[in-house]
N, C-alpha and C positions, 0 to 999 in steps of 0.2 A: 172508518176502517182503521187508524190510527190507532185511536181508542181500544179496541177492539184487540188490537196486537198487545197492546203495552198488559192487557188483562190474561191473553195468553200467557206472555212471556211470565206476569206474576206469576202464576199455574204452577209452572213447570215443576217436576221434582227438582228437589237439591241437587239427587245424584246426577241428573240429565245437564243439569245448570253446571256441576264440577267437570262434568265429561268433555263438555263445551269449554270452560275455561283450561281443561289440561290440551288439548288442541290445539287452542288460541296461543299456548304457550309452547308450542311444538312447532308451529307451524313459524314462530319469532327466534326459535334459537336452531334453525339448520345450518349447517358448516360444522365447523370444526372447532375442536379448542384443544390447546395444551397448556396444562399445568405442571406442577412441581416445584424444588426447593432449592436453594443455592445454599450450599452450605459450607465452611472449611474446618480444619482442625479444633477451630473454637468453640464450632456450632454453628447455629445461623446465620447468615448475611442478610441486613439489614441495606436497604437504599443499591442495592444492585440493579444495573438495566439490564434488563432484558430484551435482547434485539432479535428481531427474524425478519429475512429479506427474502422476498420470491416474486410469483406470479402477482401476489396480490399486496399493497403497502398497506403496515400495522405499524401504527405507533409503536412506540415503545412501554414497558411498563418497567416499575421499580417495585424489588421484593420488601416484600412488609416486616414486620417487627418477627416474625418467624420464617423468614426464610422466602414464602412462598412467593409465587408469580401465576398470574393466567393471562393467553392471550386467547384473544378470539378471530377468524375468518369467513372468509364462505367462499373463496376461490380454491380451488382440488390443484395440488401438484407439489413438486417438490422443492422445499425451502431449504433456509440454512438460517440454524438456529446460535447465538453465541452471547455469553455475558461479559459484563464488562464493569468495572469497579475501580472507582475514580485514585485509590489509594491504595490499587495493588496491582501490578502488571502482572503477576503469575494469574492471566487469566484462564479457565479451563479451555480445550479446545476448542472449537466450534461442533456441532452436532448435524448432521445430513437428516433430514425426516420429507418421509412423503407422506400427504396430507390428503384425504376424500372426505366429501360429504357425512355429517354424523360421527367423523370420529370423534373420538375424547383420548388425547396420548397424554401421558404424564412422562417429563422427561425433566431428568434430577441433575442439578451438577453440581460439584464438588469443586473450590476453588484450591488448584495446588499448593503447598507451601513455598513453592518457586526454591532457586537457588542462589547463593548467596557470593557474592568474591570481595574479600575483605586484602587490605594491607595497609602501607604508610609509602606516604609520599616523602621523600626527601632532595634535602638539594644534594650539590656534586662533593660538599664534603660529608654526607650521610648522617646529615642533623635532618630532625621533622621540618615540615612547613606547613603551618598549619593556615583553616581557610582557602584551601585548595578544592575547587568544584572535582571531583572525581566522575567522571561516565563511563556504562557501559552501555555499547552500542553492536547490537545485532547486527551482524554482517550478512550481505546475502547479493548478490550477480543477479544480474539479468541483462541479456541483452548486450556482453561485454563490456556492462561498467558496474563497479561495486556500488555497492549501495547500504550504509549505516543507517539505523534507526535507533534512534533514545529511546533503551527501555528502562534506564533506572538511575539513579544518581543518589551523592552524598557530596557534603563536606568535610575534610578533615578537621579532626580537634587539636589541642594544641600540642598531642605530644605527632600528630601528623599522619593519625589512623584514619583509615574508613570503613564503611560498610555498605554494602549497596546489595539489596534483598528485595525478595519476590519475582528473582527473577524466572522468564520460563524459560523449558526447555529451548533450547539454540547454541549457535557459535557466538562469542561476544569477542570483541575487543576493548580493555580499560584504556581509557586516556584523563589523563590530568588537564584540565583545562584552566589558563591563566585568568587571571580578572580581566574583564572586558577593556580593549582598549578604548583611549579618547577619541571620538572624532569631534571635531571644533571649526572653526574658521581659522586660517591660517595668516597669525598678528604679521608677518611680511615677509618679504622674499628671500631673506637672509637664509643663510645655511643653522642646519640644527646643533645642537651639542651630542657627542656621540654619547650612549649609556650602554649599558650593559643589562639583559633582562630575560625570563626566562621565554623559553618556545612560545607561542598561545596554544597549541596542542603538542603532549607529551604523550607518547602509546605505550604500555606498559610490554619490556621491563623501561623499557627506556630510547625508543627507536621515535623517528621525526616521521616515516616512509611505513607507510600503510603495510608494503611489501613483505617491511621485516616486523610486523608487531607480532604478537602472541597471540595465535586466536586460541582462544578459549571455549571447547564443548562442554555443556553442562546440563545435568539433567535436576528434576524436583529434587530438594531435600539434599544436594550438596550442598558440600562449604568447600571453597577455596580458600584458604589463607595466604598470607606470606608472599602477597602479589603488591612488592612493592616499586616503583616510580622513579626513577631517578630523574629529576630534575638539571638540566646545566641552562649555564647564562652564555650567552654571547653578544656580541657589539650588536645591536638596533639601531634599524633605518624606518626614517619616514617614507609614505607614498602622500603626492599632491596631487589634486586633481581641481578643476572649475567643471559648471553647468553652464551649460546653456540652453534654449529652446524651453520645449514642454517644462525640461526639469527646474527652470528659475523662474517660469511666467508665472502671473497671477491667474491663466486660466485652472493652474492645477490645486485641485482641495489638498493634497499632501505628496509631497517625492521622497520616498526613503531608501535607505544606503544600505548595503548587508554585505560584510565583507567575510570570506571565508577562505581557512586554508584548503587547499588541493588534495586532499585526501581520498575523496570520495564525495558519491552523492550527498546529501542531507547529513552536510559534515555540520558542526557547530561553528554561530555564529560568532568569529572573535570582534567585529564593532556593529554598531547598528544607530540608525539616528533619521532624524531628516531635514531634509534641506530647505533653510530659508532666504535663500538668494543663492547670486552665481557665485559665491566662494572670494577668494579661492580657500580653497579647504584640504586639511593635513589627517592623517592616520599615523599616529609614532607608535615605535614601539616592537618594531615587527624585525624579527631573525631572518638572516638567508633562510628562502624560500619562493614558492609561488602563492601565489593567491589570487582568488576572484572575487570584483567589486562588483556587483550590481549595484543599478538604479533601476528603480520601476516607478513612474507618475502617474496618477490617477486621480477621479473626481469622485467625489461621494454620492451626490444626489443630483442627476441618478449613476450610477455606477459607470465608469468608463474609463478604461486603461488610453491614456496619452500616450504613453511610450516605455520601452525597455530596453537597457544597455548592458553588456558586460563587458568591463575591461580586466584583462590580464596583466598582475602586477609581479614582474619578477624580481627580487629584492637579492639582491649582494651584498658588495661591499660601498654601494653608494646611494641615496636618496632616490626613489623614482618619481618623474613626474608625470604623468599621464595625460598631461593636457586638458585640454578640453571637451566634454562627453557631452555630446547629442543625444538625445532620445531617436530612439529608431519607431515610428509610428506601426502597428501590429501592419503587416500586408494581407493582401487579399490572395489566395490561393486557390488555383481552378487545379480539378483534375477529371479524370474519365474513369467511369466503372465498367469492366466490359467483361463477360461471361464466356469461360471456355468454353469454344465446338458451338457457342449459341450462334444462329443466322444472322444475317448483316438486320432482317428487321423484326430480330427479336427484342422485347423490351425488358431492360432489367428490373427485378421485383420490386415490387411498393417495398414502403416502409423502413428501407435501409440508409443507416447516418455512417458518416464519415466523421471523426473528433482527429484533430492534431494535440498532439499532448507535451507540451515544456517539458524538458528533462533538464534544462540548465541548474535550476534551483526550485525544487518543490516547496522553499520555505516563502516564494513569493506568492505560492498557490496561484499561478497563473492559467487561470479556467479558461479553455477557447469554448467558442459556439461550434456550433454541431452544424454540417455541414449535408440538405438532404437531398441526395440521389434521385434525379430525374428517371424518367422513365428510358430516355435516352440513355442513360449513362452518367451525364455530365453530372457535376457539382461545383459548387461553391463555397470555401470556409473566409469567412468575410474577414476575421482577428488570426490569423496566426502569427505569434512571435517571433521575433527576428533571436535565432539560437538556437540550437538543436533540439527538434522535435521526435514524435515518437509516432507513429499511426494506428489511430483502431477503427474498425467497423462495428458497428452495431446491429441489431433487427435482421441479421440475413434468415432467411426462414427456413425449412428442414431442409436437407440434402447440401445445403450452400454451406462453403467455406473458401478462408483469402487461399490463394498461392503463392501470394506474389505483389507486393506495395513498390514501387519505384520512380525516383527521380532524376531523369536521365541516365538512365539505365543502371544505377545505384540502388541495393536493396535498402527500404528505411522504413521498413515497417518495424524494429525496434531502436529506433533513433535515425539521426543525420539528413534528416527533411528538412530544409530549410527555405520558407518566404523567398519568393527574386530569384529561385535558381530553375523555374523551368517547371512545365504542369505534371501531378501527381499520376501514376497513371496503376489501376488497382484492376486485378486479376481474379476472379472466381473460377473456382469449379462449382458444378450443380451436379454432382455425380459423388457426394459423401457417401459414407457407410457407418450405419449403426453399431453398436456396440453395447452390450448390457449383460447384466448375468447376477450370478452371488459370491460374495465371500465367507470360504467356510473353514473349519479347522480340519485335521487330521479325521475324527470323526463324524465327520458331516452337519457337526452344530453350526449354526448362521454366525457371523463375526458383524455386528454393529459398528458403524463410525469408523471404517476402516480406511485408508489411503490406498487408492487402486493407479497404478500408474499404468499412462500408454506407452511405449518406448520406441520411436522408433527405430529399425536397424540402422538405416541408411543417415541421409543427412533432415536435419527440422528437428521441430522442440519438442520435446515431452509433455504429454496433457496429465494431470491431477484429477480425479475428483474423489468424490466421498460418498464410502454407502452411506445407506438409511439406517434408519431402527430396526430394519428385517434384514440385513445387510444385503441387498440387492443395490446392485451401482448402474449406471446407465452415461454413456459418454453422447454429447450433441450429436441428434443425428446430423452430421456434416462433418465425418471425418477422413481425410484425405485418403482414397486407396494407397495401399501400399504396406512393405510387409512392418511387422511390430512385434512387441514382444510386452506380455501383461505381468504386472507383479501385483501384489497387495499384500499391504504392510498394516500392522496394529494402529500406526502413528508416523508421518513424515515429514519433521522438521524444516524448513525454509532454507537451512544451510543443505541437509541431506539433498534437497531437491539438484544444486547448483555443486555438489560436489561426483565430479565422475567416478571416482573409485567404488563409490554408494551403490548409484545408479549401478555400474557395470556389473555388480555384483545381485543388484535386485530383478536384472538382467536376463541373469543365466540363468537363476533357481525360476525365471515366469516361465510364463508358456507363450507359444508361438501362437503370432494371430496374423494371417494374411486378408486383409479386405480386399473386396474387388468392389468396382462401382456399383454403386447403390446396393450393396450384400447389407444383408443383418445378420447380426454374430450374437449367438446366446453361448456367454465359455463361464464357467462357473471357475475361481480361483480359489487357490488353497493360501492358507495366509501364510507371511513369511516373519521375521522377524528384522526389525528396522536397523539391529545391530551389527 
């Protein structure tokens, strides 16, 4: 019988044999792909990633010697597609695309020329200084605390210039940052010799207080000039400090130090080092001011956080000693999930995590375990950090959304959670409302990749999202009844989002949207302009 086949099979026509193998080859590439070109000013980009995160995980892919990229899936829904280039932060935006079965989208991006803020640093008698780290750092609130990100950096030369480029669209602040302090072991108890030295962060034009710096709005393809630094010296004090516990045993594979100024979140690190015994141990160097010292201990293999300290070091007009720092072992954290108007024996949905999230210092990257919601309600996050934390839920499934995160009766779903103060106690509704539609122009052509904001009237935060490539946007379904107001804009900056005059103003030209429980809302918007 075998036999038999294998002679058929010879038989066959060619055409019948191709028809069979275009099938075979049909039936291997269902899903979807997007291709396309990264290109800038130059032309093509060579070694760019290309990243897309959604329903379904794809590697990443890098553009070839022309530009191009493809990825492939087979999960339907809607992604978020963005590049990224190791040697230039004026990354293009990110792109919204919804993705079915058999598509084939080509989606191009162009990397901006970003913008640029140039000057000279000097000291307090208006001579260069050259060798001076210059940063700019994207400012942006959340949650009632600033928050700085490094998006670009130079050094000055010798007559005291800089240049710092590529950058994107945003608010920035310039700061001058001094050369890294020493941290050492401290040769003995004696008192220091007083010196004279500059800030470890300078804001440009020349303020110490985040408060008063210059923020800076910039779009592609500016120049700023003429943004120069003033540097001054003042008398410097040491901070001393010893370990003990976790942070000097030989159970820990490495304990390291990160001392920063009070400026803001994801300020810049002015020392950094790690600790080979209990000390005692000195930081010089440092202006009136405040500052925070972390220590974080940890083992390698296998990974395990021993402990986390922050001391506050307030520095005047005399040496501070801080004593001696314990590690604070991460604690264990119980709270309860429990669902508005649900029956005493209803069960809250599968699949829902709790994360505490470190706000202290993001530069420790202090990952918690995920914490998963019983059917009861209860949970467990076995590592949360001793320091102000931040709450999120994960996996709530349609209609769900939080209302409400608290610890003894303290709202701390965006910060002030803290281990040892009392069980978490987390609030749902199951009664959201949909929301989706298009954004269109003036005359009714579709507006791609557009920022759609929710606003609401009352009190709570505003939601973001992104149309697609058909400009159609669609908000979780699990959005809190209540009244709001829609805008949509070409593009919305990360300062624009945090600044209210913006908002108020993207406001009034939206349109009213009232949800009621579990309502669906189709409201098509007219786009606005972000300026």
């Amino acid at each position: 019988m075998m036999r038999a086949l294998e002679i058929v099979l010879e038989r066959l026509p060619v055409m019948l044999l191709g028809m069979i193998s275009m099938y075979a080859l049909a039936q291997t590439t269902q899903g979807w792909e997007i291709s396309g070109t990264v290109t800038n000013d130059s032309g093509p980009v060579k070694n760019a990633f290309v990243i897309i995160t959604g329903p379904e995980s794809v590697s990443p892919v890098r553009t070839d010697g022309e530009g191009r990229y493809s990825l492939h899936g087979v999960t339907p829904g809607r992604y978020s597609l963005r590049v990224q280039k190791k040697d230039n932060t004026s990354e293009p935006r990110s792109r919204a695309v919804s993705l079915s079965n058999g598509l084939c989208l080509q989606v191009d991006f162009r990397i901006p020329v970003g913008a640029v803020l140039a000057g000279r640093v000097l000291d307090q008698d208006r001579q260069p200084v050259p060798g001076v780290v210059v940063l700019a750092m994207a400012k942006s609130g959340r949650g009632g605390r600033v928050h700085l990100k490094m998006s670009g950096g130079d050094k000055t030369n010798d007559l005291g210039e800089y240049r710092v480029a590529y950058l994107p669209d945003g608010a920035y602040v310039v700061a001058a940052a001094a050369s890294p302090l020493k941290f050492r072991k401290r040769a003995s108890a004696s008192g220091t010799a007083t010196v004279k030295g500059n800030h470890p962060i300078t804001l440009y034009p020349g303020s110490r207080a985040l408060e008063t710096a210059a923020v800076l709005q910039v779009r592609s393809g500016e120049e700023r000039p003429g943004l120069d630094i003033v540097l001054r010296k003042e008398e410097t004090k040491c901070v001393f400090f010893r370990v003990n516990g976790a942070f000097a045993g030989a159970q820990a594979s490495s304990t390291n130090i990160l001392l920063e100024e009070q400026i803001g979140a994801n300020a810049p690190a002015l020392a950094q080092g790690e600790i080979t015994g209990a000390g005692p141990y000195e930081i010089c160097g440092l202006p009136p001011g405040e500052y925070r010292l972390h220590l974080s201990s940890a083992t390698v293999r296998p990974f395990q956080v021993l402990g986390y300290q922050m001391a506050l070091a307030v520095v005047d007009k005399q040496d501070v000693d801080l004593g001696s720092l314990e590690p604070l072992a991460p604690g264990e954290l119980r709270g309860k999930v429990t669902v508005k108007d649900a029956g005493a024996d209803d069960s809250v949905p599968a699949g829902i995590n709790v994360r505490a999230l470190a706000l202290e210092s993001s530069l420790l990257n202090l990952a918690t375990q995920a914490g998963a919601v019983q059917p009861n309600g209860s949970f467990v996050l076995p590592q949360v950090y001793m320091g102000n934390n931040a709450v999120r839920v994960d996996g709530l499934p349609a209609g769900y959304y939080v209302t409400s995160a608290s610890q003894r009766g303290k709202n701390v779903l965006d910060g002030g959670m803290l281990p040892g103060n009392g069980d978490l106690q987390i609030t749902l509704g199951a009664d959201g409302a949909v929301v989706n539609g298009r954004v269109l122009t003036a005359d009714d052509a579709v507006v791609p990749d557009a920022s759609v904001i929710l606003i609401p009237t009352g009190s709570g935060a505003l939601q973001v999202v992104q149309a697609d490539q058909a400009g159609t946007y669609q908000f979780p379904s699990g959005v809190e009844p209540a009244e709001y107001r829609l805008a949509a804009v070409p593009n919305l900056t990360e300062w624009q989002r945090q600044d209210p005059a913006t908002i108020a103003r993207l406001a009034a030209g939206g349109a009213e949207c009232k949800l009621g429980p579990r309502e669906s809302r189709i409201i098509d918007l007219r786009v606005q302009s972000s300026e």
